[in-house]
SEKOL-836914 format. One line per field, with one value per residue (C-alpha): residue number from 1; residue in three letters; x, y, z. Coordinates in steps of 0.02 Angstrom, whole numbers. Example, Ala and Ser with C-alpha at 12.3 -4.5 7.8 and 13.67 -1.06 7.14 Angstrom:
BEGIN
seq <- c(1 | 2)
type <- c(ALA | SER)
u <- c(615 | 684)
v <- c(-225 | -53)
w <- c(390 | 357)
This chain:
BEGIN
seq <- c(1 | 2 | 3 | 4 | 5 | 6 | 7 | 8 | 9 | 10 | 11 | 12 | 13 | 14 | 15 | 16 | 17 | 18 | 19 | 20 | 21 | 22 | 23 | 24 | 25 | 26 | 27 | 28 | 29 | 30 | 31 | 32 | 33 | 34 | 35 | 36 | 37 | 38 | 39 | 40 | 41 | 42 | 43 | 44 | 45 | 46 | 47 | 48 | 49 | 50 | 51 | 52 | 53 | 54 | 55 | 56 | 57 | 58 | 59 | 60 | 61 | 62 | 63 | 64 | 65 | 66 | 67 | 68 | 69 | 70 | 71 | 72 | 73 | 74 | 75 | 76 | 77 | 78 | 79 | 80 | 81 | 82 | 83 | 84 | 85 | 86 | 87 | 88 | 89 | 90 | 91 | 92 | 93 | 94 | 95 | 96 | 97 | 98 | 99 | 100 | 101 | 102 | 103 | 104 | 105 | 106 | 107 | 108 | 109 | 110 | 111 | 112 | 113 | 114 | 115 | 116 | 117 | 118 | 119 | 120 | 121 | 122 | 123 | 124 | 125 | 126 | 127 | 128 | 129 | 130 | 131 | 132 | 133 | 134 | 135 | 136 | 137 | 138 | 139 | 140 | 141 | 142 | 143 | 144 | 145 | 146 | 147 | 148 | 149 | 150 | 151 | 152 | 153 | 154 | 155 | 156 | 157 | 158 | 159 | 160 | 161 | 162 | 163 | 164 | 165 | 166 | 167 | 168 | 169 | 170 | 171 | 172 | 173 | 174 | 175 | 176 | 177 | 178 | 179 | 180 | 181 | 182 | 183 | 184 | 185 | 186 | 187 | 188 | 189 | 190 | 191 | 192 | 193 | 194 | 195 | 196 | 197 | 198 | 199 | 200 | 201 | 202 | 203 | 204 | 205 | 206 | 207 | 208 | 209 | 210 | 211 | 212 | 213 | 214 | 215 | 216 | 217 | 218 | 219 | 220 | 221 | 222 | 223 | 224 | 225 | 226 | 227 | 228 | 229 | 230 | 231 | 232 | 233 | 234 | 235 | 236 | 237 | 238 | 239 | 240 | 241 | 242 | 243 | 244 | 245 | 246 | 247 | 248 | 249 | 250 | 251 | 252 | 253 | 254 | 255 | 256 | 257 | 258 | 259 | 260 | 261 | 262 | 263 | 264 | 265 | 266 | 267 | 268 | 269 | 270 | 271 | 272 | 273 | 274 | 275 | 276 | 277 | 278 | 279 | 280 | 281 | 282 | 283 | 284 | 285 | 286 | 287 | 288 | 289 | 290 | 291 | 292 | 293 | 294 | 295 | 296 | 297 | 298 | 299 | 300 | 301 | 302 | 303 | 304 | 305 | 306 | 307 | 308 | 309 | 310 | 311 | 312 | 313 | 314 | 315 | 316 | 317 | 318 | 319 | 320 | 321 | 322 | 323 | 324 | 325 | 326 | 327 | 328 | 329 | 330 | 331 | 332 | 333 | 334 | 335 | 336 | 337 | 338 | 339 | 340 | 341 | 342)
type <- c(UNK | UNK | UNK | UNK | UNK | UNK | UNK | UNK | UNK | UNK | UNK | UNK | UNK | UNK | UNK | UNK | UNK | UNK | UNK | UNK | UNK | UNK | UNK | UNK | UNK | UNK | UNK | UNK | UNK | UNK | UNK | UNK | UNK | UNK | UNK | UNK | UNK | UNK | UNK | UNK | UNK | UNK | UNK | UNK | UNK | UNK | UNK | UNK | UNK | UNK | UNK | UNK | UNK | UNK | UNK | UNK | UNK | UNK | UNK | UNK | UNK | UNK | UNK | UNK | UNK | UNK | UNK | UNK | UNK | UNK | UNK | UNK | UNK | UNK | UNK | UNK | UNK | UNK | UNK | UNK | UNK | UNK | UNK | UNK | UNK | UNK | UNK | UNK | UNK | UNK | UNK | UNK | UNK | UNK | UNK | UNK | UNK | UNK | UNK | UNK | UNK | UNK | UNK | UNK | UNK | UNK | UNK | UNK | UNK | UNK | UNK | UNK | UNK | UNK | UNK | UNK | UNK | UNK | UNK | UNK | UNK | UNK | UNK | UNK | UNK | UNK | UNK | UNK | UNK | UNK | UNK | UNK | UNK | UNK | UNK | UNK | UNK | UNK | UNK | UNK | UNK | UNK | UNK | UNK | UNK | UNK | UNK | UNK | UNK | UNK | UNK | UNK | UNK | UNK | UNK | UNK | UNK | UNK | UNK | UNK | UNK | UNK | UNK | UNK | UNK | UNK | UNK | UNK | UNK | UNK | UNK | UNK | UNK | UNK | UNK | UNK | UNK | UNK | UNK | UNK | UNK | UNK | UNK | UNK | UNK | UNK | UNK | UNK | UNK | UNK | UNK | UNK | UNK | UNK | UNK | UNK | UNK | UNK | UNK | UNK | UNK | UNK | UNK | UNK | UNK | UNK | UNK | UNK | UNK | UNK | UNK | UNK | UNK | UNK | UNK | UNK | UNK | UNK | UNK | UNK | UNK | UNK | UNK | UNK | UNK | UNK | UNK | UNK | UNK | UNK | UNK | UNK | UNK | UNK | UNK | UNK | UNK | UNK | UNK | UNK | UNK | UNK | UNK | UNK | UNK | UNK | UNK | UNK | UNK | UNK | UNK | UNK | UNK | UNK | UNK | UNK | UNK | UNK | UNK | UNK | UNK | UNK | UNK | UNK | UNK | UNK | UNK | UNK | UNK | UNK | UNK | UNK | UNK | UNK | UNK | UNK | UNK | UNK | UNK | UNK | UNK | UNK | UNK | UNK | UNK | UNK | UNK | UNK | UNK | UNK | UNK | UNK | UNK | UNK | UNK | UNK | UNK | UNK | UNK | UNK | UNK | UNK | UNK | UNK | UNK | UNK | UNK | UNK | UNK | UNK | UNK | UNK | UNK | UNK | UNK | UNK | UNK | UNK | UNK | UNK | UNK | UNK | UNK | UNK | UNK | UNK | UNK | UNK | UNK | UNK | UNK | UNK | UNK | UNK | UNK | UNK | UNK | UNK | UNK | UNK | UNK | UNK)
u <- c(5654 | 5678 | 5756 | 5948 | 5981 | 5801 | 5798 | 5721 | 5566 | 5543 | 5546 | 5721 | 5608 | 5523 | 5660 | 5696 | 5876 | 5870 | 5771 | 5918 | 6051 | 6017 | 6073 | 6090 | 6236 | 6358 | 6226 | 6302 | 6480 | 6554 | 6508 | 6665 | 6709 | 6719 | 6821 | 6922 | 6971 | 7016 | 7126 | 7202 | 7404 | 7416 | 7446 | 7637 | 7688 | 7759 | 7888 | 8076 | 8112 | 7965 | 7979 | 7877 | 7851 | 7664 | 7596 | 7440 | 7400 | 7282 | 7335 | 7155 | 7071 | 7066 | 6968 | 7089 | 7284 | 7427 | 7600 | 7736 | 7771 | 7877 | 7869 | 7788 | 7638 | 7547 | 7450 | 7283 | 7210 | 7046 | 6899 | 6722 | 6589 | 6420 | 6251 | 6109 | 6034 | 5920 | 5810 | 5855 | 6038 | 6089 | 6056 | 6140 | 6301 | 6322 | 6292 | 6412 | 6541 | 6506 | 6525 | 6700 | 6744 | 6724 | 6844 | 6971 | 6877 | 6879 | 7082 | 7067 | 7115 | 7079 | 7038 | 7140 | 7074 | 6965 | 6941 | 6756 | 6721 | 6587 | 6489 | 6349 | 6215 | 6247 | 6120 | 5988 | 5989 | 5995 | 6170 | 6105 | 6057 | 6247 | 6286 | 6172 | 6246 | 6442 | 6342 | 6291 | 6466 | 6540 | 6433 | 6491 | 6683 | 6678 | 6574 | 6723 | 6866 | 6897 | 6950 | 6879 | 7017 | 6936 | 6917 | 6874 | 6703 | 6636 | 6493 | 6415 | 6256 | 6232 | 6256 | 6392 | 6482 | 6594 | 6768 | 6938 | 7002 | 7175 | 7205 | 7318 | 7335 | 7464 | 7545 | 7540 | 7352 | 7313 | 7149 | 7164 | 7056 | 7184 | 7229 | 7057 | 7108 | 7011 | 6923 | 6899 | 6698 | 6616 | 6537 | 6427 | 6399 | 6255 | 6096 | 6092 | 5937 | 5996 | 5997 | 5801 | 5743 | 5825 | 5770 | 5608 | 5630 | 5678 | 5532 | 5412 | 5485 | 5439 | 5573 | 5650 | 5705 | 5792 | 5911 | 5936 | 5999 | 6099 | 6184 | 6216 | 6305 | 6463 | 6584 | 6712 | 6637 | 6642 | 6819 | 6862 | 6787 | 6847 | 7043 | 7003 | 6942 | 7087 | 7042 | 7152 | 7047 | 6894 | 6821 | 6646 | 6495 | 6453 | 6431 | 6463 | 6367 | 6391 | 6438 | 6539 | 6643 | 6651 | 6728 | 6845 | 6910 | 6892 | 7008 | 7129 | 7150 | 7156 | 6970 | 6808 | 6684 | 6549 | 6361 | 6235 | 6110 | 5961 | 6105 | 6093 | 6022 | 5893 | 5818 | 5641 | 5547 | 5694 | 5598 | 5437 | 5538 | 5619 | 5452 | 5391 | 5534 | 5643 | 5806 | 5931 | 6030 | 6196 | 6139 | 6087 | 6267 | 6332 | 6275 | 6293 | 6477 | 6503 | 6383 | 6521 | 6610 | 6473 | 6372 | 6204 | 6107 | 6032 | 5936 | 5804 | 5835 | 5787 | 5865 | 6051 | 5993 | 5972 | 6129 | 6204 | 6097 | 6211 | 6232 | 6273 | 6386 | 6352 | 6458 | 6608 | 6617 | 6751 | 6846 | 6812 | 6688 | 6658 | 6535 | 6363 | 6381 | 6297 | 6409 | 6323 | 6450 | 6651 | 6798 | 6844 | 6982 | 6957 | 6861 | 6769 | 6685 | 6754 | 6582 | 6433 | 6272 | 6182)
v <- c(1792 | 1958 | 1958 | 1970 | 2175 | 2229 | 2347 | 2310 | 2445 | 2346 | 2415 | 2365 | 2280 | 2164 | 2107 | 1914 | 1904 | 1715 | 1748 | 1831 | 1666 | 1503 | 1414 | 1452 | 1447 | 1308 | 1209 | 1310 | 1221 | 1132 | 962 | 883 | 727 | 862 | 980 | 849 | 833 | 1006 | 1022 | 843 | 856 | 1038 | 933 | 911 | 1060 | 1213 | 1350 | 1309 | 1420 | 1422 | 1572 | 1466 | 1269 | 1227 | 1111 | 1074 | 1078 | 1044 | 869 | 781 | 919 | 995 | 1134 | 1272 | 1276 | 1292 | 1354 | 1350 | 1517 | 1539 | 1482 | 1302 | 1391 | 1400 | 1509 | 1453 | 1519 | 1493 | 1565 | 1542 | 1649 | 1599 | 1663 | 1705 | 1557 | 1665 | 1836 | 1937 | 2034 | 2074 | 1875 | 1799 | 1900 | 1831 | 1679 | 1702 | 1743 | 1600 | 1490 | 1563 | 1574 | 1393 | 1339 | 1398 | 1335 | 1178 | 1159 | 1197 | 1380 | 1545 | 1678 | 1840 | 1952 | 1920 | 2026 | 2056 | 1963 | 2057 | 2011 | 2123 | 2162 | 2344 | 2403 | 2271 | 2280 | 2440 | 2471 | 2489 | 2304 | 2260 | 2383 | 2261 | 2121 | 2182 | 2239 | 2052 | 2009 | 2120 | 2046 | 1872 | 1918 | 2044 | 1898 | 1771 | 1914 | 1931 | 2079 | 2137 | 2240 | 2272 | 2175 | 2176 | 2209 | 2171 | 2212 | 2029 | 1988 | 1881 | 1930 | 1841 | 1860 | 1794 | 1813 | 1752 | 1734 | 1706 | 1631 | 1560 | 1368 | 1266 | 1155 | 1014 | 1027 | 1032 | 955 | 878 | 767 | 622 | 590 | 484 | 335 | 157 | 134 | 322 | 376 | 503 | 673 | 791 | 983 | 1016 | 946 | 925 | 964 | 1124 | 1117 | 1046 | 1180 | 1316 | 1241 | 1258 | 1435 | 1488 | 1383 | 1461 | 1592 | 1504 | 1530 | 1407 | 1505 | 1340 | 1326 | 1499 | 1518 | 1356 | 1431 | 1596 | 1493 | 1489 | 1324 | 1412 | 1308 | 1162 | 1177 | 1245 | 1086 | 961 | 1045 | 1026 | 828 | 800 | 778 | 792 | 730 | 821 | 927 | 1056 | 982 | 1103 | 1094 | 909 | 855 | 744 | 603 | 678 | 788 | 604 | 530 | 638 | 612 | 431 | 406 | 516 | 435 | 238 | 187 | 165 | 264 | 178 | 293 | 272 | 342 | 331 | 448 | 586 | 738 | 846 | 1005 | 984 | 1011 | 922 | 765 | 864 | 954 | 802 | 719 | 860 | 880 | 1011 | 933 | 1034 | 990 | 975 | 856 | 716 | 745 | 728 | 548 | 502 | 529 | 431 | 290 | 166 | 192 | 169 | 36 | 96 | -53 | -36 | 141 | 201 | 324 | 460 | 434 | 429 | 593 | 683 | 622 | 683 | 852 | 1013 | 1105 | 1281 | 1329 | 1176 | 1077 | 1002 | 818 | 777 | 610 | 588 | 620 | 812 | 862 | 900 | 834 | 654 | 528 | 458 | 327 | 273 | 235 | 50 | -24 | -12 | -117 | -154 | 17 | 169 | 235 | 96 | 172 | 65)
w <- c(3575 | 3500 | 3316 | 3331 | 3325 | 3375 | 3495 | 3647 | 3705 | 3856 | 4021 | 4079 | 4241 | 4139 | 4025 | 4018 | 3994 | 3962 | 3784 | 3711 | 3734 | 3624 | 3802 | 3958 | 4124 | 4112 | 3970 | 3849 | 3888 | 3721 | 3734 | 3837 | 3712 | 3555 | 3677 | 3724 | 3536 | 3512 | 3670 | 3621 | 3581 | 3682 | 3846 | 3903 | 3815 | 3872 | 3858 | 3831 | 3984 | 4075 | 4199 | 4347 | 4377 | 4315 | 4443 | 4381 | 4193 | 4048 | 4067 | 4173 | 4138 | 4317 | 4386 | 4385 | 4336 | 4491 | 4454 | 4588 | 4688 | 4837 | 5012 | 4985 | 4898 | 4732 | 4621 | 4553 | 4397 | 4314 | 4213 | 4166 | 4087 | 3991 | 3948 | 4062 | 4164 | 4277 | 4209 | 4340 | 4292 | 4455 | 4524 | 4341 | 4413 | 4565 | 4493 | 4363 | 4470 | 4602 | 4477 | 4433 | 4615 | 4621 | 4520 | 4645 | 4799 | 4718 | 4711 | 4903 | 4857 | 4911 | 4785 | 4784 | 4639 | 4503 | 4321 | 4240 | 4073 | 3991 | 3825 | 3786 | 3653 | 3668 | 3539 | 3617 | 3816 | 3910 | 3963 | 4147 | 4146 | 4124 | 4270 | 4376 | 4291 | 4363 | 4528 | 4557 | 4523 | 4635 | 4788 | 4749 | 4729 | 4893 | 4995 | 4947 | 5010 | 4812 | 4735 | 4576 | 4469 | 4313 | 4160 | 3999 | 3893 | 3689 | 3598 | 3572 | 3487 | 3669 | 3839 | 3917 | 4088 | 4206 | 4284 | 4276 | 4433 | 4527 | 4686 | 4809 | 4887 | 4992 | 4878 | 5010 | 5019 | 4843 | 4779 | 4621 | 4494 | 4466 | 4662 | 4708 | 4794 | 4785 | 4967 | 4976 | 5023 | 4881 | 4966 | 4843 | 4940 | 4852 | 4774 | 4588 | 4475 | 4443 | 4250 | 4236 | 4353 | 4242 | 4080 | 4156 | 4196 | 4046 | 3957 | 4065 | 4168 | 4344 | 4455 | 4584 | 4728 | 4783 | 4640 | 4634 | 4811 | 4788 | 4611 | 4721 | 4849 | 4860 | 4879 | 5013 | 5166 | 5060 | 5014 | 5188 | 5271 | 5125 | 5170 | 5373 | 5339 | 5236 | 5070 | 4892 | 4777 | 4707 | 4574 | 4567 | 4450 | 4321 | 4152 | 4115 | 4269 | 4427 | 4284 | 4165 | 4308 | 4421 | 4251 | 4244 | 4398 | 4385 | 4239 | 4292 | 4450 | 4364 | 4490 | 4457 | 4546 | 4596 | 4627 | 4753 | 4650 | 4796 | 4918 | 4770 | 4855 | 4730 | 4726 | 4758 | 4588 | 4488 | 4452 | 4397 | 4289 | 4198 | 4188 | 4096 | 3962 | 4018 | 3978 | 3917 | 3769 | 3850 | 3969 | 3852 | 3775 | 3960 | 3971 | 3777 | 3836 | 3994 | 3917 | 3853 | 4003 | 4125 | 4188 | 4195 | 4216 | 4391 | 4332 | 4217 | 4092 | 4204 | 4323 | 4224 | 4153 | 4325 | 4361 | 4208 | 4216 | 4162 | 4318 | 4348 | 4526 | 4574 | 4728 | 4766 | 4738 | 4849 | 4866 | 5070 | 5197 | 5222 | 5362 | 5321 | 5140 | 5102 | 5050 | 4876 | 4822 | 4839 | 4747 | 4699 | 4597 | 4413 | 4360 | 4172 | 4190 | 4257 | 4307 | 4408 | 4456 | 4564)
C-alpha cells in the first residue's frame, strides 16, 4: 500500500483501489457489541414536538428508520458508505450503492431518491477514478427507479462511498427485525461467503466474478417476493453476518432462531478461501459476539465462521418462505440460547 499522501504515478487502469483502505465493504463496520455501547441510552428519545410519528427507530437496531406520512404510508430512511471491497471504481459503486439500496428493500420499501457520499484521497487517486466511482453508483440507483440528487464530497486520506437514501413503504406491510414469530420458516436470498472471497481479492487480487455479480445485485425481487408471500419480519446480512444480523432479529422478536447450517447456500470458492486464511477481521468479532448467546455445538469452527463471515450487499433473510430462496432454518420459542446451529 502506497505511503499515506504519496502520489500515485500509476496508470489510473491498473490502480488497486482496495490497497489504499485498512478494510474493506461492510468489514470495515464498527464491531456491533462496541456500537451497541455507544448508541446505548439514545433509544426512546426524541423531540418534544416531533413534527412526524417515528415508526421505526434506533430501538432493535433495524435496517432503515420509517416515520409516518399521509395516506396509510411511510417514509424510509437509511445510509451506508465504506471503503473499497472490489479494485475496479466503477464496479465498487454499484456495489456501494446496492448495498445502500438494500436497506430500503429490506423494510419492504421502495426507494425514491438517493444523495452521493463521497470520501476521497484527492491528492492520491486521479479525480477521474471517483467520476467512475459516482458512474457505478448512478447505474445501481437508476436500475432500482432511484433518483440520484446530489450529495456531498471530502478530501479523506481513504476513499469512501455510498448513499443515503429515502424511500417509501405501506405501513401495513412493513418488514421489521422484532416481528419474527416462533413456527415461522427462515429464507436467505443469497449465498454467503462473500467476505472470504473479498479478503482474498484484496490479498491477492484474484477476482470472484460470482461474488461480484451477487454484491452488484440488487435485493428488489427479494423484497418484492418476501411482500407478495407475506412476510414482516426480516433484515439484509451485511456487515455483522448471517449470525450477528439473525441475532438481532432474534432478540428483538423474544425467539430463538434455530440454523440449518447444511441448507446455507455458498459462493463457490468460499470454503477454499477460509481454509486458506482469508478471514477478515470483522468476522471473527461477528461470532466472538453471538458466542454466549449461541449454541454452537453441532459445528466446527469453520463452519461458525462462514456463517458469521462479514458480508457486503448481501440478501434478505426473511422470516417466511420466499420463492426461489432456500429455507436454512426457523423460528422456535426462546429457549436457553437465542441462536442453535445445528
Amino acid at each position: 500500500m502506497p505511503a499515506y499522501g504519496e502520489a500515485v504515478t500509476t496508470a489510473p487502469s491498473r490502480i488497486r483501489l482496495t490497497q489504499y483502505a485498512h478494510g474493506g465493504g461492510c468489514a470495515c463496520k464498527i464491531p456491533p457489541g462496541e456500537l451497541e455501547a455507544v448508541v446505548a441510552g439514545l433509544t426512546h428519545t426524541g423531540p418534544a414536538d416531533p413534527a412526524a410519528e417515528l415508526v421505526v427507530g434506533l430501538d432493535d437496531g433495524d435496517d432503515a428508520a420509517v416515520v409516518r406520512i399521509a395516506g396509510g404510508q411511510g417514509l424510509v430512511l437509511t445510509t451506508d458508505f465504506f471503503t473499497p471491497v472490489v479494485d475496479d471504481p466503477y464496479t465498487f459503486g454499484r456495489i456501494a450503492a446496492a448495498n445502500a439500496l438494500s436497506d430500503v428493500y429490506a423494510m419492504g420499501g421502495t426507494p425514491v431518491v438517493a444523495v452521493n457520499l463521497l470520501g476521497w484521497p484527492r491528492d492520491v487517486l486521479p479525480a477521474e477514478l471517483a467520476a467512475e466511482v459516482l458512474r457505478g453508483g448512478l447505474e445501481a440507483a437508476q436500475e432500482a427507479g432511484c433518483h440520484v440528487g446530489g450529495g456531498h464530497s471530502i478530501d479523506d486520506p481513504e476513499p469512501k462511498y455510498g448513499m443515503a437514501v429515502t424511500g417509501v413503504l405501506d405501513l401495513d406491510r412493513v418488514i421489521r427485525n422484532d416481528a419474527a414469530v416462533a413456527g415461522t420458516p427462515l429464507s436467505l436470498t443469497k449465498p454467503l461467503g462473500v467476505g472470504v472471497l473479498n479478503n482474498r481479492m484484496k490479498a491477492t487480487g484474484e477476482v470472484s466474478e460470482e461474488a461480484v455479480a451477487s454484491m452488484t445485485a440488487l435485493n428488489r425481487d427479494a423484497s418484492l417476493a418476501a411482500l407478495a408471500a407475506g412476510v414482516r419480519a426480516g433484515t439484509d446480512v451485511t456487515g455483522f453476518g448471517l449470525l450477528g444480523h439473525l441475532y438481532k432479529m432474534a432478540r428483538a422478536s423474544g425467539v430463538t432462531a434455530v440454523v440449518d447450517a447444511a441448507a446455507v447456500p455458498y459462493l463457490t470458492g468460499a470454503r477454499e478461501a477460509l481454509a486458506a486464511g482469508f478471514v477478515s477481521g470483522g468476522t471473527r468479532r461477528n461470532l466472538d459476539w453471538v458466542r454466549p448467546h449461541t449454541d454452537l455445538s453441532a459445528v466446527h469452527e469453520d463452519e461458525a465462521l462462514l456463517l458469521a463471515d462479514a458480508q457486503t450487499s448481501g440478501g434478505l433473510l426473511l422470516a417466511g418462505e420466499v420463492p426461489g430462496a432456500p429455507v436454512v432454518g426457523e423460528f422456535v420459542p426462546r429457549g436457553e440460547h437465542v441462536l442453535v446451529v445445528r
